[in-house]
N, C-alpha and C positions, 0 to 999 in steps of 0.2 A: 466543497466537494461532497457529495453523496455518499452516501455510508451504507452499506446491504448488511444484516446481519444474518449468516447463514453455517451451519453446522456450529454453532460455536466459536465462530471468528468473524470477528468486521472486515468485510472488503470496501475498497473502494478501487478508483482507477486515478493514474496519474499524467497529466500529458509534459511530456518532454520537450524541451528545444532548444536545438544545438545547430548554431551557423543560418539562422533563417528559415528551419525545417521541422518540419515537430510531429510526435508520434504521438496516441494515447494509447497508453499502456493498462491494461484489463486486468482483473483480477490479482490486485494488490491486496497483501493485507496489512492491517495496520495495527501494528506488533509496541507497544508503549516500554515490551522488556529487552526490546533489540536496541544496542546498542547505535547501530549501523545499520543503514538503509543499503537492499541487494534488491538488482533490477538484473535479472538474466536468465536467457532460457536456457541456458547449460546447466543451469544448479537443482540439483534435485531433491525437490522438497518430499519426497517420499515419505517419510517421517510424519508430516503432517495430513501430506494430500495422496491418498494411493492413487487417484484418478488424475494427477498429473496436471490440475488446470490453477493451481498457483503459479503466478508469475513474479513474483517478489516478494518485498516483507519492508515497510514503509516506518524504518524506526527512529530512534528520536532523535537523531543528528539532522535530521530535514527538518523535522514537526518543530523542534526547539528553532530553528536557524528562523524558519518561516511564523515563527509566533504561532504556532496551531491552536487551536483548541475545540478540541473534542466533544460535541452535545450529544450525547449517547441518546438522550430525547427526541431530539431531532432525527438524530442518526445524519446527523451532517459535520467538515471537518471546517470551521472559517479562519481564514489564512488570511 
C-alpha cells in the first residue's frame, strides 16, 4: 500500500471486501497509537481534520493481524 505524507500524518487507502464486492476507501490514516482500527463516515474527526476529508484511522489491531510493516522510506505499508 502507498503511503502519502501530508500535514503531519501518513495517509493511505484501504480496499474492503465483504460478500464478493469491494470498496476502496480514501484517505485513511495510519495511526501506530490506535489501538483499534475505525472506518466511517459518521465519526467526526474534527479534532484532527477541520476540513472533514479523513475517513478513518488504520490502527494496530489490522497492521499486527496482517504482518504490516511500515517503510517510512519508501512511504509504503507491505502486508
Amino acid at each position: 500500500m502507498k503511503i502519502e505524507y501530508r500535514k503531519g500524518l501518513l495517509y493511505t487507502s484501504l480496499k474492503i471486501v465483504y460478500k464478493s464486492k469491494s470498496k476502496v476507501v480514501e484517505n485513511i490514516i495510519i495511526d501506530t497509537g490506535a489501538a483499534h482500527t475505525i472506518i466511517s463516515p459518521k465519526i467526526d474527526f474534527g479534532i484532527i481534520d477541520d476540513a472533514g476529508t479523513i475517513n478513518g484511522l488504520l490502527g494496530l489491531d489490522l497492521l499486527i493481524q496482517c504482518e504490516a510493516v511500515i517503510d517510512l522510506k519508501k512511504l509504503e505499508v507491505n502486508i
